[in-house]
C-alpha positions in Angstrom: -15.4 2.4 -3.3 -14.1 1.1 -0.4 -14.5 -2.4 1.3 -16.6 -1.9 5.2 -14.3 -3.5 7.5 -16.6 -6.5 8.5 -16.2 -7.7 5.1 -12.8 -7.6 4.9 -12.7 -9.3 8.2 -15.2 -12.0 7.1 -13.4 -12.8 3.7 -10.4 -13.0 5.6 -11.4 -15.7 7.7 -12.7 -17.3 5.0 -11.2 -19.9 3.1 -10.4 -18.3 -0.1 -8.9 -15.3 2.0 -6.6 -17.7 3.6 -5.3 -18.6 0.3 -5.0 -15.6 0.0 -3.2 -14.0 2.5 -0.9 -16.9 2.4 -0.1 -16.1 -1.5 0.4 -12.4 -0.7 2.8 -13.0 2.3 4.8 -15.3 0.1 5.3 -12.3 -2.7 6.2 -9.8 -0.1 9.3 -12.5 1.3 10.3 -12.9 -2.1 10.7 -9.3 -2.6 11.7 -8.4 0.9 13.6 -11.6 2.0 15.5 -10.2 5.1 11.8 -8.9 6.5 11.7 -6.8 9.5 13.3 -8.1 12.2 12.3 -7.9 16.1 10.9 -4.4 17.0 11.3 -2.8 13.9 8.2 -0.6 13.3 6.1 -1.8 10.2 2.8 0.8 9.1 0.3 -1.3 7.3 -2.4 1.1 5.8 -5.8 -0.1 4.5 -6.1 -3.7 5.9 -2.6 -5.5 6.9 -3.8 -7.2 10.1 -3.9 -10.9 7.9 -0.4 -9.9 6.9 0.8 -9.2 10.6 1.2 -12.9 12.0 2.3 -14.8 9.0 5.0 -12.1 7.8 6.8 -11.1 10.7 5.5 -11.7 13.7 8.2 -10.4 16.1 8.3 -6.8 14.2 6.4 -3.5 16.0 3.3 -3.7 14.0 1.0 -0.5 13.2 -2.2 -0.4 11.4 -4.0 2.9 10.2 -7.1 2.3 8.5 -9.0 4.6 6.5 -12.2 6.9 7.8 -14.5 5.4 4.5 -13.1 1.9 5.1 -13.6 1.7 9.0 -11.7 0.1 11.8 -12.0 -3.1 13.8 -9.7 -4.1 16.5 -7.7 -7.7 16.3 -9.3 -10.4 18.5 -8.3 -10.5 22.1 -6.1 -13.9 21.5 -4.9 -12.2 18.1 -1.1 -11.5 18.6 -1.6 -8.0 16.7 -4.2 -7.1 19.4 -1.1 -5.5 21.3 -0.6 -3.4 18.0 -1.2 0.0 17.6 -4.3 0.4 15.2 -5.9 3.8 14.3 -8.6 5.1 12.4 -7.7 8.3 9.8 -8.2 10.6 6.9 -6.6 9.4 3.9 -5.0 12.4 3.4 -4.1 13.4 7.4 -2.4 10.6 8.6 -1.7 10.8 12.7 2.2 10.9 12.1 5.1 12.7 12.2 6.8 13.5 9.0 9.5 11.1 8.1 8.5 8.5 10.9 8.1 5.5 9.0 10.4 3.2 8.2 8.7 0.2 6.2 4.8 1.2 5.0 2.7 -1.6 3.4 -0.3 -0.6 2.0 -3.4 -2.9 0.6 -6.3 -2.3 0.1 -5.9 1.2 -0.1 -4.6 2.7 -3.4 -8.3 1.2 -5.1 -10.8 2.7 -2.4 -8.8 5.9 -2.4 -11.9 9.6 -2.7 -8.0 11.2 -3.0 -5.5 9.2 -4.7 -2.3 12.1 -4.7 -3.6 13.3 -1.2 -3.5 9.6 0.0 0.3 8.9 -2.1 1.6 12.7 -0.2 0.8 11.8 3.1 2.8 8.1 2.4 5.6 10.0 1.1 5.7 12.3 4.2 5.8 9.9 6.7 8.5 8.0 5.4 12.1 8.5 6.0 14.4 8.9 3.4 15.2 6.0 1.3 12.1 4.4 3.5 11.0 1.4 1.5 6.7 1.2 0.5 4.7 -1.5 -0.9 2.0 -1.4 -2.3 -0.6 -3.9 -3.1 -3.3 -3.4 -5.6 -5.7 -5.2 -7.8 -4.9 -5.7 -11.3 -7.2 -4.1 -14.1 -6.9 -6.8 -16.5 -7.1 -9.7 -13.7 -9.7 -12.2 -13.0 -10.4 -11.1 -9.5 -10.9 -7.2 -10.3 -13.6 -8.7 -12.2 -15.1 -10.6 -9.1 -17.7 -8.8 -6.7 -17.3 -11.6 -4.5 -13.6 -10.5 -3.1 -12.3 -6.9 -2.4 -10.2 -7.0 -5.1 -13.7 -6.4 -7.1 -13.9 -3.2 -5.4 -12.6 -0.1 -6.2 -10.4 1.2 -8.8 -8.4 -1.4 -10.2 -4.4 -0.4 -11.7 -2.6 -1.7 -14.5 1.1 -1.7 -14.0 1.7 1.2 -16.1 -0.6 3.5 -13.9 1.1 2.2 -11.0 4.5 3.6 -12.2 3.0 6.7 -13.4 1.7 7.3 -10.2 5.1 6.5 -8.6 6.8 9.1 -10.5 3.9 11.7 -9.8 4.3 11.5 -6.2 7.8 11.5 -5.7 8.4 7.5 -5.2 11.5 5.8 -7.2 10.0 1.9 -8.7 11.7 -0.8 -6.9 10.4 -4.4 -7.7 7.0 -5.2 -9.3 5.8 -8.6 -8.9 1.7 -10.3 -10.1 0.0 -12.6 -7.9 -2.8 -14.6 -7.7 -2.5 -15.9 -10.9 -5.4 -18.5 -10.5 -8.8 -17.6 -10.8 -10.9 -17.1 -7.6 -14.3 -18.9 -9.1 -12.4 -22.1 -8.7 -12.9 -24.7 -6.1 -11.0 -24.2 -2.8 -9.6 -27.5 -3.6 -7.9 -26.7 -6.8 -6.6 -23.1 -5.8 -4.8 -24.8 -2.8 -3.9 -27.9 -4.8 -2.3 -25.6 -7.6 -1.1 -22.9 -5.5 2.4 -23.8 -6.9 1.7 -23.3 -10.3 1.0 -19.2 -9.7 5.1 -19.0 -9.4 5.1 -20.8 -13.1 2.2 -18.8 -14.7 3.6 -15.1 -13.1 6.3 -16.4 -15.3 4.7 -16.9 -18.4 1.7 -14.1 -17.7 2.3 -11.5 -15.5 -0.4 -9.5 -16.8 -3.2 -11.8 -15.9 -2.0 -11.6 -12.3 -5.2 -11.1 -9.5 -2.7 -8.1 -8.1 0.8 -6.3 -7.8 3.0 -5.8 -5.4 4.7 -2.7 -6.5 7.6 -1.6 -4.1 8.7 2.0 -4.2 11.7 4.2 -2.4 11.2 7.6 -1.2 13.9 9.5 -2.5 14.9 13.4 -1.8 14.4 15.4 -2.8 11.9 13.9 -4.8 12.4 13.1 -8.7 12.6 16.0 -11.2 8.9 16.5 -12.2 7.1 14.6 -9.6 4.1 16.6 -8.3 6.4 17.3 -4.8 8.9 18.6 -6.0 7.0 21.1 -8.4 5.2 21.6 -5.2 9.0 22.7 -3.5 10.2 24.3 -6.3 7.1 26.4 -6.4 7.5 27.3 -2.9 10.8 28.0 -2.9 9.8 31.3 -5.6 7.1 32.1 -3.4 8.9 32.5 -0.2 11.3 35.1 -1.2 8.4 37.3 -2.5 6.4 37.2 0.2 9.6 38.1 2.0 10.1 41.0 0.0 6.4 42.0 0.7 6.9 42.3 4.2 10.2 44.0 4.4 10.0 46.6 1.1 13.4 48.0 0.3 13.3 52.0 -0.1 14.2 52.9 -3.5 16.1 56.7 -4.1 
């Protein structure tokens, strides 16, 4: 189920989604530490615009939200108001194949009616050796198990269907990393207070981890046994029979 955009916008300017976002842009410098630099293009899917100003604020930002989710432009004094931002099908994305550079996606895997259909159309966008990742609530965290946050919507992963997804749709597992370690029924005060410990106790418990940040490489041709490249392979029979069909060879 996904999240309506005016309450990802007002969780978001909330408290608790400042911590947040603050705590997910830290992760993605950790596992991305050269960022994107000035003008390089970055496609956020589901709901990046809290990631936009913090993370990298100089690169070419573009948002494409989902049709079930909705869409809500940045405010006016917003530096991403000058982004790009569309509204889409999760599985007809408005771009060309192999166009995308850098995707991040959040919010998206868990509210997903098409999960593969959502996963092809990432893996079609992206250029060769493009670099995705993805953000998603963990099944066995405290805040898939919390209405109050959109991390308690949806379908929550555990980090073994993450992979197997990766390896269905044709993406190679780069880094996998928890975060949001500490609970969200705590007081603001204590969450910021012992924001530092969440480094320590991804350490120590990576499975209790609020979410993961999963990066993944599109590789082609895709890995052996991956739903695309069955999908290839298949078409690659089917093409010279249907050639055949249309141009019979007399026989005698």
């Amino acid at each position: 189920m996904a999240v309506d955009i005016v309450d990802l916008t007002r969780f978001y300017e909330a408290p608790l989604g400042a911590h947040v976002q603050a705590r997910l842009v830290d992760e993605i410098a950790r596992i991305w530490p050269h960022g994107a630099g000035a003008n390089e293009a970055v496609l956020a899917y589901g709901y990046g615009l809290p990631l936009a100003d913090s993370l990298w604020p100089a690169a070419d930002w573009h948002f494409l939200m989902p049709a079930q989710q909705g869409a809500l432009a940045p405010k006016a004094d917003d530096p991403a108001h000058q982004s790009s931002l569309a509204l889409s099908d999760e599985s007809r994305w408005p771009l060309r194949a192999e166009s995308v550079n850098r995707l991040i996606m959040v919010h998206g895997l868990e509210a997903a009616n098409h999960l593969d259909g959502l996963m092809e159309e990432a893996w079609r966008v992206m250029v060769p050796n493009g670099r995705a990742l993805f953000i998603v609530a963990n099944r066995r965290g405290f805040w898939a198990r919390r209405d109050g946050t959109p991390f308690g919507m949806g379908r929550p992963f555990s980090s073994g269907q993450l992979r197997q997804l990766m390896r269905r749709t044709g993406f190679v597992q780069g880094q996998i990393r928890p975060a949001l370690l500490l609970p969200p029924f705590l007081p603001m005060r204590l969450l910021s207070s012992l924001a530092w410990t969440d480094r320590l106790a991804a350490f120590l418990m990576p499975q209790l981890g609020g979410v993961w940040l999963m990066e993944a490489v599109k590789k082609v041709p895709a890995p052996t046994g991956s739903k695309i490249a069955l999908r290839y392979r298949s078409a690659a029979v089917i093409r010279p029979a249907l050639s055949a069909l249309k141009h019979p060879q007399k026989i005698g």
